[in-house]
C-alpha positions as CSV (number, residue, x, y, z in Angstrom):
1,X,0.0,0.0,0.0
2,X,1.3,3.2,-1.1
3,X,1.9,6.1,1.5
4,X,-0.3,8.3,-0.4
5,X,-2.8,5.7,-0.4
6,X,-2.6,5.7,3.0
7,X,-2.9,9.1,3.4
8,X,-6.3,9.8,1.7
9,X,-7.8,7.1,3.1
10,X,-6.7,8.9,6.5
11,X,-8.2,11.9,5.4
12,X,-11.4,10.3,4.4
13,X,-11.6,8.5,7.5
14,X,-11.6,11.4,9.3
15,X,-13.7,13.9,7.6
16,X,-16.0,11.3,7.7
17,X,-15.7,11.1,11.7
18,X,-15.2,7.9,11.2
19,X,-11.7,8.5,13.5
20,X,-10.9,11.4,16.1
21,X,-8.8,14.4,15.2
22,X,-6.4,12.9,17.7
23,X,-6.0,9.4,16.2
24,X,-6.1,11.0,12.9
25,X,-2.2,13.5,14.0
26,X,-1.2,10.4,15.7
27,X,-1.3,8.1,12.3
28,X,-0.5,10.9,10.5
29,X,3.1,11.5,12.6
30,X,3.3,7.6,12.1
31,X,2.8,7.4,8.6
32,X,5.7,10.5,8.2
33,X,8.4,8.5,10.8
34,X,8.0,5.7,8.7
35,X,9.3,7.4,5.9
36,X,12.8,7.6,7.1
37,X,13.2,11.3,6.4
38,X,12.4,10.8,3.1
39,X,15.2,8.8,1.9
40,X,14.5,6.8,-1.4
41,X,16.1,3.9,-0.2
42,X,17.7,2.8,-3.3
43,X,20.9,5.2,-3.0
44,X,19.9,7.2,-6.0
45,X,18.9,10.3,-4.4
46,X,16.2,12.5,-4.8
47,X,15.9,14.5,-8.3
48,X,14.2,17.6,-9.0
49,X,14.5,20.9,-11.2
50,X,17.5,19.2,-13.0
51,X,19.7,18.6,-9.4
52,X,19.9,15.2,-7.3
53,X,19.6,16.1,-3.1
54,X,20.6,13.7,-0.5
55,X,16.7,12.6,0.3
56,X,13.1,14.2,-0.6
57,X,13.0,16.2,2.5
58,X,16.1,18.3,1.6
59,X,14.7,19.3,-1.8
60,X,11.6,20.2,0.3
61,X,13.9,22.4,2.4
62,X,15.1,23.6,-0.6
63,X,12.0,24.7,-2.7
64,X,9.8,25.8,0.5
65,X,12.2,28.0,1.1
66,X,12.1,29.9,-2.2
67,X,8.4,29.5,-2.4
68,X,8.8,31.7,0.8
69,X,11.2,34.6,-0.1
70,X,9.0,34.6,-3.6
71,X,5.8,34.4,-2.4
72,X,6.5,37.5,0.1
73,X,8.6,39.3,-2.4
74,X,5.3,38.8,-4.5
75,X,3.1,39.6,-1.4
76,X,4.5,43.1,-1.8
77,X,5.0,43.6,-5.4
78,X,1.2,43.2,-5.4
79,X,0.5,46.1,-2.5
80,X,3.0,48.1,-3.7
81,X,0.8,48.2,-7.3
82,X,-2.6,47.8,-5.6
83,X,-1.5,51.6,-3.9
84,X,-1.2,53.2,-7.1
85,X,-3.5,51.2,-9.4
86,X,-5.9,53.7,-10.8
87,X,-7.9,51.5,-12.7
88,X,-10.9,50.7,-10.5
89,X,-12.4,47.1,-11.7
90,X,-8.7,46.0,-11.1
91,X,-7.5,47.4,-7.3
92,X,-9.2,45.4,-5.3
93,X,-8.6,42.1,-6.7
94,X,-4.5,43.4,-6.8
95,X,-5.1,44.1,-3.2
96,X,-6.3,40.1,-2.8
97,X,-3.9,38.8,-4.3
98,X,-1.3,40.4,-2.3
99,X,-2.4,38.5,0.6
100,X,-2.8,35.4,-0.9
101,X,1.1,36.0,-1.9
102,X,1.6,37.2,2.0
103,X,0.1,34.2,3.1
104,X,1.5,31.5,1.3
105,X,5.0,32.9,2.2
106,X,3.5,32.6,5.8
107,X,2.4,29.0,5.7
108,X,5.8,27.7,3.7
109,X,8.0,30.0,6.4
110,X,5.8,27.5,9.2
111,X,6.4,24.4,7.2
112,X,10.1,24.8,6.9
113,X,10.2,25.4,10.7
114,X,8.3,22.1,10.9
115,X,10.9,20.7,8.8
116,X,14.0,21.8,10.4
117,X,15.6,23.8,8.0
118,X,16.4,27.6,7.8
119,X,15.2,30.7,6.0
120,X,18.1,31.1,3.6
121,X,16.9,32.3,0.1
122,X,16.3,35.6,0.3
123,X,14.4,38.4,-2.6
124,X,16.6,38.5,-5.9
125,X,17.6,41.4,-7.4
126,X,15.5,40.7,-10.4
127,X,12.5,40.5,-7.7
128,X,13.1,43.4,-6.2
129,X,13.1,46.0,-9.4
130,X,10.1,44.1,-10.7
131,X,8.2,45.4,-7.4
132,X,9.7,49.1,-8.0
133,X,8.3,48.3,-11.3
134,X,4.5,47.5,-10.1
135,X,4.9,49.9,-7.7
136,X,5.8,53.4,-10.3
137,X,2.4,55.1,-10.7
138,X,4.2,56.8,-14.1
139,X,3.4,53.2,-15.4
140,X,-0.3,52.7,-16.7
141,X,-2.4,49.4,-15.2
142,X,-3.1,47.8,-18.8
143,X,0.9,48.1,-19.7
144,X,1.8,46.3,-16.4
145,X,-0.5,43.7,-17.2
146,X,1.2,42.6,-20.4
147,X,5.0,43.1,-18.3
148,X,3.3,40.3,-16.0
149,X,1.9,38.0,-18.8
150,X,5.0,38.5,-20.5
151,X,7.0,37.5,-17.5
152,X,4.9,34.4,-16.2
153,X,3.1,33.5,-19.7
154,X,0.0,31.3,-19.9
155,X,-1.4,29.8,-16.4
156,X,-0.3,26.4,-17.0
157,X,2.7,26.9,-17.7
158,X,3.2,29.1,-14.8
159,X,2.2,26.5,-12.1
160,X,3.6,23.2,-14.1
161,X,7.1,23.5,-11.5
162,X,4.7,23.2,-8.8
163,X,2.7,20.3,-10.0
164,X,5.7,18.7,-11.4
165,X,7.1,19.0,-8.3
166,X,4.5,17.6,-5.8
167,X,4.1,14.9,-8.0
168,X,7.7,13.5,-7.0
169,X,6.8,13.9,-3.3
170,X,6.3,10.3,-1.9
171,X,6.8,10.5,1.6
172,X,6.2,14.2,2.9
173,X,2.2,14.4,2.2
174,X,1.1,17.3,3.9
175,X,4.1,19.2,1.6
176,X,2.7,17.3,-1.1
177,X,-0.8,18.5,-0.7
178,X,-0.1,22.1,0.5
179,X,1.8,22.4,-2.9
180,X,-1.2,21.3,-4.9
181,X,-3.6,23.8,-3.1
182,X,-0.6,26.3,-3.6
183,X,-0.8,25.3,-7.4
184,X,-4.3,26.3,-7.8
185,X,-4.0,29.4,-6.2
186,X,-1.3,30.5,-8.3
187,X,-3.1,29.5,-10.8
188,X,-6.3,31.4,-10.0
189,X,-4.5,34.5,-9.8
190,X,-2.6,34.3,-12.7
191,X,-6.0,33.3,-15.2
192,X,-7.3,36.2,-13.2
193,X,-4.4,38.8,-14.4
194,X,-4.0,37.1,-17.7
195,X,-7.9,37.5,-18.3
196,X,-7.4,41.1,-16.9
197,X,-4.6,41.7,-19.2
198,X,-6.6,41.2,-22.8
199,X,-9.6,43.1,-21.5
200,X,-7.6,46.2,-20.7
201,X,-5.4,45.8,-23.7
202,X,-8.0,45.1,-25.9
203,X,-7.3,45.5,-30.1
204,X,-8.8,49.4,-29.6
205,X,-5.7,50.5,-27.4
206,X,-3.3,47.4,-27.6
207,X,-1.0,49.2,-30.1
208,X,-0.1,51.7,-27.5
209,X,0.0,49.8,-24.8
210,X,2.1,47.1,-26.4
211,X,4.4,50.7,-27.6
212,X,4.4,52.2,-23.7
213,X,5.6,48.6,-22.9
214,X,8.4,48.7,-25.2
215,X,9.6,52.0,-23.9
């Protein structure tokens, strides 16, 4: 029986009440010891995004950690644009998805607690001008907008690292299933902005827009 098997028929069990939310932590913390922190147990490592780490949990370590340092990097990209948005359909769903950004970095900075490793990645430089760039009110909303599709490109694309990733996850299945929920949040808010993007940038003014984002 596989561990994530296991796992949803845990969760089943006990959103069904069929166990107590105390026997349901205690097999949970039972099913994670037995995975030997995540070790694959054939020597071979663990691979992801084109490196091999020692065992799953370090490459969790690893990529929890930059899902943290991006996620509040984005967190404030978002407010920073939200503050001098003057397009009015548009402000209060930046201002939303600047805390979703806040949050996530919050639950992935609790996670990596849990799993024992340290905040080490920290906002690139590439991070930090594209949040002065969200932030300058000299730029217009609908020209931001195409920076951002331009930047991330279509929604599936932008959340296939995620997926990709969860699906190696074998033994750490809250990770596993934090990262899925993470996946469609991303993924919400980037149809959100990509649908946002051709409305305000539509055939009538996209010459422009598309010549202000050249500048």
């Amino acid at each position: 029986m596989s561990r994530d098997f296991e796992f949803k028929a845990l969760l089943r069990a006990y959103r069904s009440r069929i166990i107590s939310q105390e026997t349901f932590e205690s097999e949970m913390g039972a099913l994670e010891r037995s995975a030997s922190n995540g070790s694959t147990g054939n020597g071979a490592g663990f691979k992801a995004f084109g490196r091999t780490y020692k065992c799953e949990r370090d490459a969790i370590i690893s990529f929890v950690d930059k899902v943290r340092a991006g996620e509040a990097n984005g967190g404030q990209a978002f407010a920073a644009w939200a503050e001098v948005c003057t397009t009015d359909c548009i402000r209060t769903g930046l201002r939303m998805v600047a805390e979703r950004e806040a949050y996530h970095s919050r639950v992935f900075a609790k996670r990596l607690a849990e799993l024992g490793g340290q905040q080490r990645a920290d906002i690139t430089e590439d991070g930090r001008k594209f949040t002065a760039y969200l932030g300058d009110p000299s730029i217009p909303d609908n020209v931001k907008l195409l920076k951002f599709v331009e930047r991330v490109g279509k929604p599936e694309e932008a959340i296939k690292p995620i997926c990709d990733f969860a699906e190696l996850i074998k033994e750490d299945l809250g990770t596993k299933e934090a990262l899925r929920l993470f996946a469609e949040d991303e993924m919400s808010t980037a149809r959100w902005l990509y649908e946002s993007c051709a409305i305000l940038n539509a055939p009538a003014n996209g010459k422009s827009a598309e010549a202000s984002a050249s500048m």
